[in-house]
C-alpha positions as CSV (number, residue, x, y, z in Angstrom):
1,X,-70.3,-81.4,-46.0
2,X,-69.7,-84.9,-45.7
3,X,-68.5,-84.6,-50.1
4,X,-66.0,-82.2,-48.6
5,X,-64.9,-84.5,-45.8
6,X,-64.4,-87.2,-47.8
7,X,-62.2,-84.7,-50.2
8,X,-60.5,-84.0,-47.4
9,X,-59.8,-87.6,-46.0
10,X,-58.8,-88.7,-50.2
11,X,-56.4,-85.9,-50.1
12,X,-54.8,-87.1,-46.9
13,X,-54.3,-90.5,-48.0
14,X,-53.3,-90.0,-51.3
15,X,-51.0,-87.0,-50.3
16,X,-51.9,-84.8,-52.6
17,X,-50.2,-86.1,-55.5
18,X,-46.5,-86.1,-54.2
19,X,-44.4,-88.7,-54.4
20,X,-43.2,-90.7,-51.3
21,X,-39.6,-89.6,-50.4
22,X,-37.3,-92.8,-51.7
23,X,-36.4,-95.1,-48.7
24,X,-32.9,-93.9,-47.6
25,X,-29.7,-95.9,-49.2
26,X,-28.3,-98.4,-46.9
27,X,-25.5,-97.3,-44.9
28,X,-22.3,-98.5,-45.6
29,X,-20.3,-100.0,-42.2
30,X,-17.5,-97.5,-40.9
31,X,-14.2,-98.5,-40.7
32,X,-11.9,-97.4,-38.3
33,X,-8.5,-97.0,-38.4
34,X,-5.8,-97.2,-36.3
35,X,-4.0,-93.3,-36.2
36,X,-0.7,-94.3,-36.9
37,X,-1.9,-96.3,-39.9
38,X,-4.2,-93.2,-41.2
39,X,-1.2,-90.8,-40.3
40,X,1.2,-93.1,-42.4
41,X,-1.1,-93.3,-45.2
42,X,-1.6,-89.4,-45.8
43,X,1.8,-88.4,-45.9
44,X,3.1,-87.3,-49.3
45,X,6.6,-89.2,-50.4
46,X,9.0,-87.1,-50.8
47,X,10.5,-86.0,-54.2
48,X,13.7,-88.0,-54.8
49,X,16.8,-86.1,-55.2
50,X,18.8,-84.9,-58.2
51,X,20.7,-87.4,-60.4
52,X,23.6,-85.2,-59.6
53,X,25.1,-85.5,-56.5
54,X,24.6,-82.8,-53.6
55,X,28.7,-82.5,-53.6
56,X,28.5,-81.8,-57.3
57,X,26.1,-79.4,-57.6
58,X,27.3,-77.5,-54.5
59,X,30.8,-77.4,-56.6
60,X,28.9,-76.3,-59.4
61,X,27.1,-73.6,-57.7
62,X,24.1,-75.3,-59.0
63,X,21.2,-73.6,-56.5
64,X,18.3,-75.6,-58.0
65,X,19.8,-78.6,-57.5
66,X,21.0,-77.9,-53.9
67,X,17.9,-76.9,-53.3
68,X,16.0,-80.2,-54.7
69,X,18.2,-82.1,-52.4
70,X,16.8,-80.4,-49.5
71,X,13.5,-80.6,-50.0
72,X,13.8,-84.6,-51.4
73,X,15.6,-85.0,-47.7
74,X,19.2,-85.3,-48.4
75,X,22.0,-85.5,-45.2
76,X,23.4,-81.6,-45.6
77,X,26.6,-82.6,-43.3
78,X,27.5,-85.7,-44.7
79,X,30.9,-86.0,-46.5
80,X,31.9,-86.8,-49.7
81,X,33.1,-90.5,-49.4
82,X,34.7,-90.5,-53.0
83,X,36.7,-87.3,-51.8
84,X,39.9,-87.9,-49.8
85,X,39.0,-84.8,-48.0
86,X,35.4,-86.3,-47.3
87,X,34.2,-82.5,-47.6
88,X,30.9,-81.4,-46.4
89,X,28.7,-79.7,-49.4
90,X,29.2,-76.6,-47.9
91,X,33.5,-77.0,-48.4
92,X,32.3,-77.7,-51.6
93,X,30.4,-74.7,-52.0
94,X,32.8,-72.7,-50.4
95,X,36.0,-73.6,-51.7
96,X,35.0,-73.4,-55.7
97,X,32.9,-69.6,-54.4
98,X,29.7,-70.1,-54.4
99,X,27.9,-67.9,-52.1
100,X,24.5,-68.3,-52.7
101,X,25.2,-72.4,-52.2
102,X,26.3,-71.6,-49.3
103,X,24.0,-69.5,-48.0
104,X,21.1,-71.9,-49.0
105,X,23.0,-74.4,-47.1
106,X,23.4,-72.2,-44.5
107,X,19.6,-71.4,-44.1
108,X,18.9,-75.2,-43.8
109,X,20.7,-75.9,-40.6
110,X,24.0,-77.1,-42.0
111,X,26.8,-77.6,-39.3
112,X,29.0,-74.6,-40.4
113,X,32.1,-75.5,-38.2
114,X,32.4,-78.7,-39.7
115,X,36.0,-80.4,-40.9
116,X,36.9,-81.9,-43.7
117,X,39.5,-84.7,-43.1
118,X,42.6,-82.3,-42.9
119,X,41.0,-79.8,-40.0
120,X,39.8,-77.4,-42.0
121,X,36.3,-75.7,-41.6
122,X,34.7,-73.5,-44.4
123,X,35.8,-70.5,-42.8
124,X,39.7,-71.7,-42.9
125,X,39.1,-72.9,-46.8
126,X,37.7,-69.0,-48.2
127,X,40.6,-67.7,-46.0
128,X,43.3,-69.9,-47.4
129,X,46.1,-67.3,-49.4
130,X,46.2,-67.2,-53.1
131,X,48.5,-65.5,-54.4
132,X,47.1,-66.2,-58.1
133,X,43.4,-65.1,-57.3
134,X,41.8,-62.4,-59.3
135,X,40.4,-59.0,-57.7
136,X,37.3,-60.7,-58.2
137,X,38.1,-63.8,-56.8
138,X,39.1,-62.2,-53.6
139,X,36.0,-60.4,-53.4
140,X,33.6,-63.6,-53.3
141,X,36.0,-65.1,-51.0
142,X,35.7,-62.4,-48.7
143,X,31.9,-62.2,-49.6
144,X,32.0,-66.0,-47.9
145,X,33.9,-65.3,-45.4
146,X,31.3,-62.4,-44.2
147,X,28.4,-64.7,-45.0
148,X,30.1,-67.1,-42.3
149,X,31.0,-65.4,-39.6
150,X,28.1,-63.8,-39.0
151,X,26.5,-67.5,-39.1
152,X,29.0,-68.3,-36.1
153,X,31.8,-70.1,-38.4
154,X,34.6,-70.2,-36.6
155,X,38.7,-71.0,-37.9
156,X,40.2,-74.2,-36.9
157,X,43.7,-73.1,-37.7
158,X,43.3,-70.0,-35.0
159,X,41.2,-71.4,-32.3
């Protein structure tokens, strides 16, 4: 008995052959933050716009473009300053008949009753006569024109 006790005891000591656990890895201090500086430090940059300008592609009824200048953060209702008529992009848009521009424009909160430097808003540029538009022409135009007024675009010329 006292052969077995002493097994026992040896066993106990020695722990049975298992190794002691490792001694746990110093802890590193915490640093803490301010929130605004954290906050700052997360947010993503935002991709930088086109090499083409917002006015040009809006002329060009380039979409993709328009719609990197959106998401890279680009003023939607500032004017042209190399244009005498310091139009908006969505005159541009508008005037060379570009709907889906202008509906993209539209969808991203741009001022629709805007004017260009001589008074007219988009609405009064797609309902400006041509006598030398096509069928087809005149078709977009009124196209526009639909898109607009049910986005509250109002005339300057009849208000």
């Amino acid at each position: 008995m006292k052969k077995l006790f002493s097994l026992i005891v040896a066993f106990a000591v020695v722990g049975c052959g298992r190794e002691t656990p490792p001694p746990p890895p110093a802890a590193e201090p915490v640093v803490i933050k301010p929130v605004a500086e954290v906050a700052q430090s997360e947010r993503p940059e935002p991709p930088s716009p086109p090499l083409i300008s917002i006015w040009d592609a809006a002329r060009g009824g380039d979409v993709k473009a328009v719609r990197e200048h959106i998401v890279s953060g680009t003023q939607l209702n500032g004017p042209d300053e190399t244009n005498p008529l310091k139009q908006t992009p969505l005159h541009c848009a508008v005037e060379s008949g570009h709907k889906a521009v202008a509906e993209l424009l539209l969808a991203n909160g741009v001022d629709i009753n805007v004017k260009r430097a001589d008074g007219l808003t988009a609405l009064d540029i797609v309902l400006k006569a041509d006598p030398e538009a096509s069928d087809e022409v005149r078709e977009v135009r009124k196209a526009i024109a639909r898109v607009l007024v049910r986005n509250g675009a109002t005339a300057a010329k009849h208000k």
